[in-house]
N, C-alpha and C positions, 0 to 999 in steps of 0.2 A: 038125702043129707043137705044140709044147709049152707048157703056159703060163709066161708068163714075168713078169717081177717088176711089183712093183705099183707107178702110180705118181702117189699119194699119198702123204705123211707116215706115215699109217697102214698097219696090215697093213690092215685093213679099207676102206681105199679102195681108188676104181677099180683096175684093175690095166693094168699092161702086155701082159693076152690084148688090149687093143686094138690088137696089133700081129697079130692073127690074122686070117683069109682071108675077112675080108668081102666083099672085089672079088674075089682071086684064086681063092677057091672058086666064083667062079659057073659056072666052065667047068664045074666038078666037078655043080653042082648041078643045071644046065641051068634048063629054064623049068618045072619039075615042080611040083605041088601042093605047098606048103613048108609042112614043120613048124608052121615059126614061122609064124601066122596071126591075122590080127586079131582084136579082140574080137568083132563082128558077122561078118555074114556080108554075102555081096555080093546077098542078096536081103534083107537088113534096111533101111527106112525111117530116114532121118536122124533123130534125135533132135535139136532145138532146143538142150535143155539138155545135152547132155550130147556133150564132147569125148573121144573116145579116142585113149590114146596108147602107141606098141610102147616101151616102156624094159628097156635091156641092164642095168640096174643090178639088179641080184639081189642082191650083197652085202650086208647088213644096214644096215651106217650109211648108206652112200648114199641104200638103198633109205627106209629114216624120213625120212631129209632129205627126199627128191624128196615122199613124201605129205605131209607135212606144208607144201609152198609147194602143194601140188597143191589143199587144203584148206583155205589161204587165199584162193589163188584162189576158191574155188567159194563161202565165205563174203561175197565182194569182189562176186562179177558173176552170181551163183547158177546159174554152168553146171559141173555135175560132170564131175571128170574119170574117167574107166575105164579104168584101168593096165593094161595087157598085159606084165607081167615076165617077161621070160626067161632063163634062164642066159647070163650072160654071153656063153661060148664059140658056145652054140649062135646068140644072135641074130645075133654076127659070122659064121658059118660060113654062113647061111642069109639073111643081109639079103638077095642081091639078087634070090631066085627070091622073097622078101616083100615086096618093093617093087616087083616086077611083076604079083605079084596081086592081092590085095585088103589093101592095109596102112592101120594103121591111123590117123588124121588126122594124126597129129604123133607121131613117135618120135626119139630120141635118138641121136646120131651125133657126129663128130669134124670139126672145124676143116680147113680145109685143102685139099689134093687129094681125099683119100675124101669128102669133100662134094660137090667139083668134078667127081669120076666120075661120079655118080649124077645131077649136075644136068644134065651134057652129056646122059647117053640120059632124058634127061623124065622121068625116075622120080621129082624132087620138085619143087616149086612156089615161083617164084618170091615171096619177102616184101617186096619192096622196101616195101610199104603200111607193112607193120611197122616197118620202119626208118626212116620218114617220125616215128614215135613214139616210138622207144627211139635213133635216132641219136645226142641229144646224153648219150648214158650212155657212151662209149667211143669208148677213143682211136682216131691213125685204121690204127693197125697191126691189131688187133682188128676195123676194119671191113673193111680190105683183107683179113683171113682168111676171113671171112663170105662174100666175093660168090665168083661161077662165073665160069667163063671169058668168059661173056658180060657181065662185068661188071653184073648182077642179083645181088642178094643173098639166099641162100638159107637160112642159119644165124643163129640166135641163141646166142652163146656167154654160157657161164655162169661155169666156172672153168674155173680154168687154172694150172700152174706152169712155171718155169722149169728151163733146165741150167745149172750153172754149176760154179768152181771152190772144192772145199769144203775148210777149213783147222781146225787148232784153233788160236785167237787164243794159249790161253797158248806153242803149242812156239814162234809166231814171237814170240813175245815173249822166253821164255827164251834163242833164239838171235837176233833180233835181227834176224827176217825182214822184210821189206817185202812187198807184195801188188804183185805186176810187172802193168803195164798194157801193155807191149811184150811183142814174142816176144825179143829180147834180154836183157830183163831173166828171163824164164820161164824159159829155156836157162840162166841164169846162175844162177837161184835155186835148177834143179834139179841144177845140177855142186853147187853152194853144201851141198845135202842130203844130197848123195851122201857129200861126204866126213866131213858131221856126222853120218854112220852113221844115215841114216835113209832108208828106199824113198822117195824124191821124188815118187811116182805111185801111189798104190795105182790096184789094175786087176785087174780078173775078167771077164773076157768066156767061162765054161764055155758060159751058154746063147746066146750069138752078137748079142744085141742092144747090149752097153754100148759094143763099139767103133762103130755105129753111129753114135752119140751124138760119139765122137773126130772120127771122119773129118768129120762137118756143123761142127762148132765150127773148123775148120784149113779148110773149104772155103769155108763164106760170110767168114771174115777175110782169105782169101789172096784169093776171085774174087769174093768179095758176094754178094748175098742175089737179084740176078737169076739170075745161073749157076745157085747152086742150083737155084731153080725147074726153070732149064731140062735140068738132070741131072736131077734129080727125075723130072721126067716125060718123060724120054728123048729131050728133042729135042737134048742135044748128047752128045757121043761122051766115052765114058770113057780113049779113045786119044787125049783131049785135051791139048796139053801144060800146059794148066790146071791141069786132074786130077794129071796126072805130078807139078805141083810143089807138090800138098797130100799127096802119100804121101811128098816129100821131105822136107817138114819133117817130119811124123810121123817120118817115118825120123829126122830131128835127136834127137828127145827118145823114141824106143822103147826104147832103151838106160836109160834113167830110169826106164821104167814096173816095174813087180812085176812080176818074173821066174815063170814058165807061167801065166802069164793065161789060157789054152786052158783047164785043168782046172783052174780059182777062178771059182768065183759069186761076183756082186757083194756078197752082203752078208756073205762069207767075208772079202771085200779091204776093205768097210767096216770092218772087226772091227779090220783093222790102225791105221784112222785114229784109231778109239776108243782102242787100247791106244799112241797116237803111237807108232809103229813107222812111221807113213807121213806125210809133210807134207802134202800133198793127195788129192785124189781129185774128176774131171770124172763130175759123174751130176746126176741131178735133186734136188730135193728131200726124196726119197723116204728116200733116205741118212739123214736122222734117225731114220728108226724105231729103227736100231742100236744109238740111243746110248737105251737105255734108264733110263740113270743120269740125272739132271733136271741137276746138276751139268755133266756130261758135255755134256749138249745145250747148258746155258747157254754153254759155250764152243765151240760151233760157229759158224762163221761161212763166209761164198764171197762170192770173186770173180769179175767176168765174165771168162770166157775173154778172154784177152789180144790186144790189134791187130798185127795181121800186116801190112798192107795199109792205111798210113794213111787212102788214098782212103774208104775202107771201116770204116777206125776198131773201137767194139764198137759200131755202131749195129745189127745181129742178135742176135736172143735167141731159143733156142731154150725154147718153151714150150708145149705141149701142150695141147688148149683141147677141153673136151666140152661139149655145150650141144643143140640142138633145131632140127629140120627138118619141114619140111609135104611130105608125102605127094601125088602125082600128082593122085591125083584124091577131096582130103577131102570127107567126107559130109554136115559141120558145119564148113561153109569158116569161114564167121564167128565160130561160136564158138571156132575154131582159131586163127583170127588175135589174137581176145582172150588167150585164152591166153598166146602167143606173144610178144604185147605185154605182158603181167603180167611173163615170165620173163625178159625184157631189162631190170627193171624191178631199182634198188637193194635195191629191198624184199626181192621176192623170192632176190636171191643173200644177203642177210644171214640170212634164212631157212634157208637151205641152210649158209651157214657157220657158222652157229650149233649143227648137229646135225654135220658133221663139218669139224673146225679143221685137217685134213692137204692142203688147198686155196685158194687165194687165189682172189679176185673178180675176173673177167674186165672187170669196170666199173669205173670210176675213180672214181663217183659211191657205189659202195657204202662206207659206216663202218669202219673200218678200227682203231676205236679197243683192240677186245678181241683182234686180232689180236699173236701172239707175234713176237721180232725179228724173226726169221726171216721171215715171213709177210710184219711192214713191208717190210726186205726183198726179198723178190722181188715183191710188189706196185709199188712201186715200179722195179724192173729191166726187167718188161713193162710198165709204166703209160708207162717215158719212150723204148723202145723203140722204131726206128724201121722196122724190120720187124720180123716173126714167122717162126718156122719153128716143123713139127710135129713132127721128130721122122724120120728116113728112111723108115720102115715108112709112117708116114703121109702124109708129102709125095711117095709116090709104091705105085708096084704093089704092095700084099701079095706076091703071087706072085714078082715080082722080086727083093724085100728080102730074103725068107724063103729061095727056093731058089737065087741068085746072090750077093747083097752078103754075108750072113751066112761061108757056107764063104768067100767069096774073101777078106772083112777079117782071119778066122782065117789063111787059108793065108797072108797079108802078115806077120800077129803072127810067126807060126812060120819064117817066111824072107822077109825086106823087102828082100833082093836078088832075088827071083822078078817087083818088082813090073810088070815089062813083061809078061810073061808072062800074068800076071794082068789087068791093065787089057784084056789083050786079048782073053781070054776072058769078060770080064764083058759088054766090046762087042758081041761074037758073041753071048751068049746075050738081053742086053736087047735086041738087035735081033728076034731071035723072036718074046721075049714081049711086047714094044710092037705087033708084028704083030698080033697076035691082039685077039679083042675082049675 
């Protein structure tokens, strides 16, 4: 798989390879001697002081941010920490034959399902002790994303951003827009665009992830935020007539979106939003990097994906949450947990925000005062949020996402009369790959 777009504000944050073959690669990897290997070795003596930990953050800014709480820490409780970095790509490609052998105390992972895979086969350790301490820092959508299927909670989330609908405030001013909070008013703002000579939809799905993002935003407001789950992780049928009627309304407004979406990268279709050639555009946060003009940014603004489903309302926000897991069997369980409890910890996310601002606080409790609109903004949109979603790739199989949902939302784009066709073949192949371990 290919890397795909980044997603933070910044070029230099996290990126979107976190949508690469952490789980789905293990078949490939098997239980072999893995690369990625911890700092000691499995005949080293626990160190007291000192906690190790496997981080995918290699990137530069992230990577200063993470030392720098790492270093208050250790100033705060005098237990050092010993970074294990590795290339992004690789720790995801390699996590689970490293979480089977000797990893290291506490390493860095995602929100959500790929947390809940690893905690089902014992590969990490239950925190609940931790959360006894850092509970009252976060809402309780942020703590429903933390626990495992066992309802034990296994993640400490740190940041996180939102998806939503991004606009530039002057075009609807010039023309006279409203921010639609129905799918009626959406359909109508986007005939509304159409004839004011403007793409209603910017849209690039070249590398196969941004419709991803479409299809969750029409799925949890059409069937709510339990469905997803349960498509997510394949316990309901994509031959659902559920399902059937989130690719219809898609089908309502595909005629809206930017014509060959197939061959436009997203920050090709951003470029449109910049040069207002396009009214909107559904992506993360990420979308500002674009607007490199300060001018340009000052006039960005997003709305939440609009209610389909009044039952359902926009109580879902899809918002993508990285943060920190405890290892099967840590060497310095104690000084692990300390850790662990520093990073759920205000302190430590202003720390981290403070070195890169492409991020909002996963805590509600963190200061929010030097944060940009935008940032209020989506801090705010997850802060009141009544569930969380991670994202397709994340709230279910790497493997799945990458080699079925990807080509099947393309072949939809390219012909959304085929969609029976499709739904059916997607059934057939997730049923395989749900088979498997």
């Amino acid at each position: 798989m290919h890397d795909l777009s980044p997603s933070g504000l910044s070029l230099t944050a996290p990126s979107r390879r976190t949508l690469l073959r952490g789980i789905g690669g293990a078949a490939l990897l098997g239980a072999g001697i893995p690369l990625l290997s911890a700092c000691g070795g499995s005949g080293t003596a626990a160190d007291p002081k000192t906690v190790s930990l496997g981080s995918n953050s290699s990137d530069a800014v992230p990577k200063k941010a993470f030392a720098e709480i790492y270093a208050a820490f250790t100033k705060k409780s005098g237990i050092k920490v010993d970074v294990n970095t590795k290339d992004h790509n690789t720790f995801q490609e390699q996590i689970n034959s490293y979480l089977q052998g000797t990893p290291d105390d506490v390493f860095t992972w995602f929100a959500g399902y790929r947390m809940q895979f690893f905690a089902s086969k014992k590969l990490a350790t239950p925190i609940d002790d931790v959360w006894q301490k850092i509970g009252g820092n976060f809402p309780e959508a942020m703590k429903k994303l933390s626990k495992g299927e066992d309802g034990k909670y296994y993640f400490v989330p740190l940041y996180t951003y939102p998806w939503a609908v991004f606009y530039r405030k002057s075009v609807f001013a010039q023309h006279g827009y409203k921010v639609p909070t129905t799918w009626d008013d959406f359909v109508a703002l986007c005939k509304r665009m159409q004839k004011d000579g403007l793409v209603p939809i910017a849209f690039g799905d070249k590398d196969a992830w941004p419709a991803m993002g479409t299809f969750d935003q029409i799925n949890f407001r059409t069937n709510g935020y339990d469905f997803h789950v349960e498509l997510m992780a394949g316990k309901a049928a994509w031959t659902d007539p559920k399902v059937r009627k989130v690719f219809d309304h898609w089908t309502e407004i595909l005629p809206y979106h930017q014509d060959g979406a197939v061959g436009r990268t997203w920050q090709d279709a951003a470029q449109t939003l910049v040069a207002k050639k396009a009214g909107m555009y559904l992506l993360g946060t990420f979308v500002g990097q674009q607007f490199t003009n300060k001018a340009d940014l000052d006039d960005l603004d997003f709305f939440a994906f609009p209610e389909i489903d009044p039952q359902f309302g926009q109580d879902t926000v899809e918002a993508p949450t990285d943060g920190f897991m405890l290892s099967k069997a840590p060497k310095n369980h104690d000084g692990a947990v300390k850790l662990l409890e520093y990073l759920g910890t205000p302190e430590a996310e202003q720390i981290y925000l403070k070195a890169d601002s492409s991020v909002v606080a996963a805590s509600t409790k963190a200061d929010t005062a030097s944060y940009t609109a935008l940032q209020k903004k989506s801090f705010e949109m997850i802060s009141s949020a009544k569930s969380l979603t991670q994202f397709m790739d994340r709230d279910s199989r790497p493997d799945f996402t990458s080699t079925v949902m990807q080509p099947a939302l393309q072949n939809f784009i390219r012909n959304p009369k085929n969609v029976d066709s499709i739904l059916s073949s997607i059934e057939r192949q997730k049923k395989t790959i749900f088979a498997s371990s």
